[in-house]
N, C-alpha and C positions, 0 to 999 in steps of 0.2 A: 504494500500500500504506500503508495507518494507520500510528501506531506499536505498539497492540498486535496487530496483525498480524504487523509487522517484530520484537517481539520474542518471538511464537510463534517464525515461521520461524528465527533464530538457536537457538533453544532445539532445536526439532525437528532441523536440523542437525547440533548439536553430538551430539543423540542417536544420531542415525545415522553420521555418523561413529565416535563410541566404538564401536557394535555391527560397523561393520564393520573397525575394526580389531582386534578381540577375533576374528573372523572370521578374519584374514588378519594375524597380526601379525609375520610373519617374510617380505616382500616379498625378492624374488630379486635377483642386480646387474642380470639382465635385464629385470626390470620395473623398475627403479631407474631404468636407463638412458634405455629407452624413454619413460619419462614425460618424462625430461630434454631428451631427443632432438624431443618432442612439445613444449613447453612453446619451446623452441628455436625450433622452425618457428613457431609462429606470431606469434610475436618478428618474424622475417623479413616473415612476410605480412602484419601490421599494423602497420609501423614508420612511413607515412607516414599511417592513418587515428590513429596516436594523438600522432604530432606535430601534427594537426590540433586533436586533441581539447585534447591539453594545454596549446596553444595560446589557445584559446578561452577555458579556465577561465581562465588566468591571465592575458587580454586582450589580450595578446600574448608569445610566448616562441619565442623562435629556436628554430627548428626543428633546427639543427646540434645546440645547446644537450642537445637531449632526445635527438637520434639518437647523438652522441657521448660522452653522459655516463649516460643514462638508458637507451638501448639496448645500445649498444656498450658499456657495462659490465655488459650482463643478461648477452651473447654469450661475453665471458669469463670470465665467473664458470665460467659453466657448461659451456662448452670444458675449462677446467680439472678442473672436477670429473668430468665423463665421463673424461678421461685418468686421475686417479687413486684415481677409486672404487673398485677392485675392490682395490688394495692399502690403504688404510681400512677396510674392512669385514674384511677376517684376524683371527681372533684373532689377542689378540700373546702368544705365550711367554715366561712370566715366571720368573726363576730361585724356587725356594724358598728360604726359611732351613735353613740349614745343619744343624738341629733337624731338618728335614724330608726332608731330602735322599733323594732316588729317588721323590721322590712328583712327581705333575704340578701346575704352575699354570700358569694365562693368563687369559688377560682377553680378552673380547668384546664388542661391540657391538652392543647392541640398540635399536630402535626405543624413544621412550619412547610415544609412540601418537599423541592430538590435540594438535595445536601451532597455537597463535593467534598471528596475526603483525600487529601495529599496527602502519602505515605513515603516513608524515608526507606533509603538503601540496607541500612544495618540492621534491620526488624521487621521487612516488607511483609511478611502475612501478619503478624499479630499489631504490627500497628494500624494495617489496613482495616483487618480484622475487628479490631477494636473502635473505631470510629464506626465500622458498618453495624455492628451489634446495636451500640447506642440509637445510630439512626432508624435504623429498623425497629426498635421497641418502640420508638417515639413516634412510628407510622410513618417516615418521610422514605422516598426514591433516592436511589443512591448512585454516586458516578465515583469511582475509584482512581485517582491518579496514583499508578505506581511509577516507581525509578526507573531510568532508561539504563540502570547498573544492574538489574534482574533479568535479565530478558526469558532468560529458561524458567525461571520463578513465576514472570509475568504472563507468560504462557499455559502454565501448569494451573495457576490460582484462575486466568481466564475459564480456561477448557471445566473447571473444577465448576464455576457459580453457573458456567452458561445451564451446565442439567438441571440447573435446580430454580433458575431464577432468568425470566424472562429480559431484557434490556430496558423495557421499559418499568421494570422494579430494580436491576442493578447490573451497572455497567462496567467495564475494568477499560480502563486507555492506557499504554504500556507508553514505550520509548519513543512512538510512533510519529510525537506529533513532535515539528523542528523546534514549535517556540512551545516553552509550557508553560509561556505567560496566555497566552490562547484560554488553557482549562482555568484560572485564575481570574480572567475576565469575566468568564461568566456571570451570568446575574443568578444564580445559587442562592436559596432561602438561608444558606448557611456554610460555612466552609469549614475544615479543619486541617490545621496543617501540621505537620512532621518537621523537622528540619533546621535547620542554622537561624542564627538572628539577621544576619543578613539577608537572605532567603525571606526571611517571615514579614521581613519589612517589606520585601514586593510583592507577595500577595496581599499584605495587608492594604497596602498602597491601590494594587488592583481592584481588592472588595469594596474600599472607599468608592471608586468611582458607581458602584453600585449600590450600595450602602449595604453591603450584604455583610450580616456580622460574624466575626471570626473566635475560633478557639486557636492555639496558635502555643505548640509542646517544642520549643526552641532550646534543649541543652544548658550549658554553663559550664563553671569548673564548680563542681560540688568538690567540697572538702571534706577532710576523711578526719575527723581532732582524736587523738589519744590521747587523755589525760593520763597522769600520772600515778592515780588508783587501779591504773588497769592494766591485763597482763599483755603485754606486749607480742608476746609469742600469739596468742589469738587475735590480738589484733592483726597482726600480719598476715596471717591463713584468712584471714575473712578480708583484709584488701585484696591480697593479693587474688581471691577467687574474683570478688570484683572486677579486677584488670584483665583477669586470664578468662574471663567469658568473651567470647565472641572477640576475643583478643582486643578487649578494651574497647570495640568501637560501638558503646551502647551509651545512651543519652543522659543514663543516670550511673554510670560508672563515677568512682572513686577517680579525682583527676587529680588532686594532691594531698600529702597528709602530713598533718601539724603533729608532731609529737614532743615530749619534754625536751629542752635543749642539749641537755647532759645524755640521750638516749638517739638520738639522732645517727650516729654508725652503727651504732649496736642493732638498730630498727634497720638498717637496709641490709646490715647481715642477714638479719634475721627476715625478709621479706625475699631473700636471695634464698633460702635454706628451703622454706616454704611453697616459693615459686616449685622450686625441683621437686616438693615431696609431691605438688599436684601437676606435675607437668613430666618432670623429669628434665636430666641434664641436656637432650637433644630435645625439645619440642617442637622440632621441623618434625620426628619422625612419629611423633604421638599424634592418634586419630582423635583424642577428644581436644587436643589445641586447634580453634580454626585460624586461616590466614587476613592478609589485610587485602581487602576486597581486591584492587587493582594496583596497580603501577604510580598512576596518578596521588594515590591517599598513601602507596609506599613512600614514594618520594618529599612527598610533606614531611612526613615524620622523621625522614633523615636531615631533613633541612633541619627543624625543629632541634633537634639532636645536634647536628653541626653547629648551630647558633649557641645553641646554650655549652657548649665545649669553648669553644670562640671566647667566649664571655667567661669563661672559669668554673663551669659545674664541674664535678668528678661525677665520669657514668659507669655505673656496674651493672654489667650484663649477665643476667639471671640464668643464663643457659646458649648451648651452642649453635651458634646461625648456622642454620642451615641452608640449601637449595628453596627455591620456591619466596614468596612471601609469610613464611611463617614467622615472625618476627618476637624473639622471647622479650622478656620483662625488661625494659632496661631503669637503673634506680639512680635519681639525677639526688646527687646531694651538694651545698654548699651555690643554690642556685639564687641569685636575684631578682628583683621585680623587671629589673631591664629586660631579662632573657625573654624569648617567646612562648617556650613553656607555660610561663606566668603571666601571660598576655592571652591567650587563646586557648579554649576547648581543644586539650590535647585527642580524642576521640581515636587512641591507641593506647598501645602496651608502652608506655611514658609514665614515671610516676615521680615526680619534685617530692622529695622529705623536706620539711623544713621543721626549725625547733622553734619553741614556742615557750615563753616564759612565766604561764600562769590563766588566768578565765582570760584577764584584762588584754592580751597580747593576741588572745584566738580572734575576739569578738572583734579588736583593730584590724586584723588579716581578713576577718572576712567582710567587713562590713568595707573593708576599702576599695572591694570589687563591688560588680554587676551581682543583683542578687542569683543566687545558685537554684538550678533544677532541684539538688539534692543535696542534704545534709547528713553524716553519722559520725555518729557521737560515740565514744567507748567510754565507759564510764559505769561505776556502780555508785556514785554520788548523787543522790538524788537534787540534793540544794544545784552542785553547778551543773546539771542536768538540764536542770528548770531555767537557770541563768541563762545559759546559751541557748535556749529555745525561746525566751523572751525578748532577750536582745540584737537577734539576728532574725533574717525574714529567707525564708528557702522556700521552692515548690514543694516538699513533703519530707518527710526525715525517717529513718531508720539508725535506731539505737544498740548498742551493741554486736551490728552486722552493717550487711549494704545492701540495698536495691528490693529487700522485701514488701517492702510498705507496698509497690507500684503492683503488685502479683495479689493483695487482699480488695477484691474489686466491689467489697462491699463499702471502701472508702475513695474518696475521687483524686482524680489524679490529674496533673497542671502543676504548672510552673507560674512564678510572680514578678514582675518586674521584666528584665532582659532576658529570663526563665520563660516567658511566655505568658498566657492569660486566659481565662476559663480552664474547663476542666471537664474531663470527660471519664468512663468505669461508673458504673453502677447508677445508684439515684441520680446524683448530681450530673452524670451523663443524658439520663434520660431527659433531665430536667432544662439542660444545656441546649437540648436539640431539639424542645417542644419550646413551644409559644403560651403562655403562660396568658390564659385569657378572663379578666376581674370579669365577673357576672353581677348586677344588682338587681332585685326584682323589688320594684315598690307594690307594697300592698295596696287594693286599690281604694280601701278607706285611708291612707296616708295621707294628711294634706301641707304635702308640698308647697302646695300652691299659697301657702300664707306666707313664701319667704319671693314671692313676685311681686315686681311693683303694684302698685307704686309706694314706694317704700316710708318709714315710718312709724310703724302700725305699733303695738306695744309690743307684741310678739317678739317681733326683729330686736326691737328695742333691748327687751329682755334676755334674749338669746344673745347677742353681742356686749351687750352686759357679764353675762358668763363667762365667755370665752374670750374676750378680750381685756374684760376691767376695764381701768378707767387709763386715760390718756393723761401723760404729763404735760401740764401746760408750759411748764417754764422753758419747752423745747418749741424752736420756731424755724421756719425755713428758714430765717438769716443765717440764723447758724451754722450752713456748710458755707 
């Protein structure tokens, strides 16, 4: 397919979609479900043709990797959400104001219609995955933008929805189309994106023109703090799993860690010890270490690498390069703010140690960046626990490990700040992607009609008495 072919068919799409949800715009929990139930199955029935696939793309990537993180977090999403869809969808009854009293209110939720969902390279089915679920509880049509870095992926997950799901309930557009500001234009009741902060600002830029509003899961450097109550040794096996998934290139990975300043070599010893106990001394030739997707995100990282050597880090390399892009652990100590590292979402096997001299020094490091996707904290001190969760702002946090919070999808999930905005997993997803509609029903002995002019009456009088009191006279317009 050309690309003005590819971007007819997007266009055509989106049209048919609108029309039929202008058709059909109040979907039932039992068509809700069923799709969910559908979308499920074939979850199951193609879990090892797209660990193949997404394997391929990205040269090699444990298959555990995809079925544990990228499956097995489609399964529960959406386990979850069939449990508690039909109590989401209720209007909710809302009291009135006391002005109003005996009348009805509530609030309902509706469908906002066609919903486009931008999916990222490093998590292409479960982040896809995960926007569609929500949209589909919430009754809306769905168009998928995946990466033009999956192609075997984007093929596999197309072939997979088309059995179960017509185009005009959900669509997949692959690498196909030249500009992918094209899918981002669209006028979409709603978009969700995956992706870089820089990225998120031209779709966001794009939805503007349309005023189509955005959820928008943009990364950061989450920092990884190890207090000084806590055992270092488990700290390390729990970053270091962090780093060695999906070989670091996942959105809420561990991108650097503060620890006591006095423990500082001791910790990249010991994150070198641990690297091998889960990897081993060659992790080129281990099948559950995956690689760094392409040539392109290899090369970043050496750069990265190279600058911050340039500039004076010391780098310990966790295990032996091998062939291929398998790239082991590498542990940058004694590195500065100047370095790149410390400037940019390392989104690999990169991990800056820095020391840290107390609550008051962490809460400085972090609060001197962009607010972060993710936060973990090691720590059995409940007081500076609370402190660092009060005094720093992160899209979600995970305590004594890393990256669990994002896989419990009875809680929502979003970033804050340069993190991103909204939120999407479970309620707050459903809630994110419906329209949220105030109902009033006046009774029709309610009389209203004594607050229409022509005004004065004692009523008004009375009631503005209430709720206003009385006005200070000694204030006059001169005064500004």
């Amino acid at each position: 397919m050309n690309h003005e072919m590819a971007a007819q068919r997007v266009a055509r799409v989106f049209a048919m979609q609108r029309e039929a949800f202008r058709a059909q715009p109040h979907p039932s929990l039992g068509e809700r479900k069923a799709r969910l139930r559908a979308l499920r199955t074939q979850l199951r029935r193609y879990q090892d043709v797209i660990a193949q696939a997404m394997s391929a793309d990205f040269g090699h990537r444990s298959a555990v990797d995809t079925k544990f993180l990228d499956l097995m977090g489609c399964m529960l999403h959406i386990n979850h959400t069939l449990k508690h869809l039909g109590g989401w969808m209720k209007p909710s009854r809302r009291p009135t104001e006391l002005l109003f009293k005996g009348n009805q209110l509530r609030v309902e939720y509706q469908a906002k219609g066609v919903v486009g969902v931008i999916s990222a390279w490093n998590f292409p089915v479960y982040i896809a995955v995960a926007g569609l679920v929500s949209a589909l509880a919430a009754g809306n049509r769905v168009m998928l933008k995946m990466s033009e870095f999956n192609p075997r992926t984007n093929a596999v997950l197309k072939r997979m929805l088309a059995e179960v799901f017509d185009e005009t309930q959900v669509a997949l557009v692959g690498g196909e189309l030249e500009d992918p500001g094209l899918f981002s234009s669209l006028p979409f009741d709603h978009m969700v994106f995956t992706g870089s902060p820089g990225v998120g600002r031209l779709v966001m830029r794009a939805a503007a023109a349309n005023l189509t509003p955005v959820t928008l899961e943009l990364g950061g450097k989450s920092p990884a703090v190890v207090l000084a109550d806590y055992d270092l040794s488990d700290a390390a096996r729990r970053i270091v799993h962090g780093k060695g998934t999906n070989c670091g290139q996942i959105c809420i990975a561990p991108d650097y860690a503060l620890v006591p300043s006095g423990e500082v070599e001791r910790f990249a010893s010991e994150l070198r010890r641990q690297f091998q106990a889960l990897y081993g001394a060659r992790p080129a030739h281990n099948d559950d270490y995956s690689s760094i997707i392409d040539d392109r995100q290899y090369q970043r990282l050496q750069g990265l690498l190279e600058d911050a050597r340039a500039k004076g880090a010391h780098v310990t390399v966790c295990g032996e390069p091998g062939p291929g892009r398998k790239m082991p652990l590498h542990i940058l100590t004694r590195v500065t703010p100047q370095m790149r590292v410390m400037q940019e979402e390392i989104f690999g096997p990169l991990l800056p140690v820095l020391g840290h001299d107390g609550l008051d020094s962490v809460v400085t490091q972090i609060n001197g960046g962009q607010r972060p996707l993710a936060l973990y904290i090691f720590s059995t001190d409940t007081q500076s626990i609370d402190r660092l969760l009060g005094q720093t702002h992160c899209g979600g946090v995970t305590i004594n490990d890393w990256g669990w919070h994002a896989l419990n999808h009875a809680a929502p999930f979003g970033g804050t700040g340069n993190s991103g905005m909204g939120n999407y997993h479970g309620e707050e997803g459903f809630r994110e992607l419906s329209h949220a509609r105030t109902v009033f029903k006046r009774r029709t002995w309610f009389p209203t009609h004594l607050f229409h002019p022509p005004f004065g009456g004692r009523l008004q009088k009375l009631t503005l008495k209430l709720y206003l009191g009385s006005a200070d006279s000694t204030v006059n317009l001169e005064d500004n």
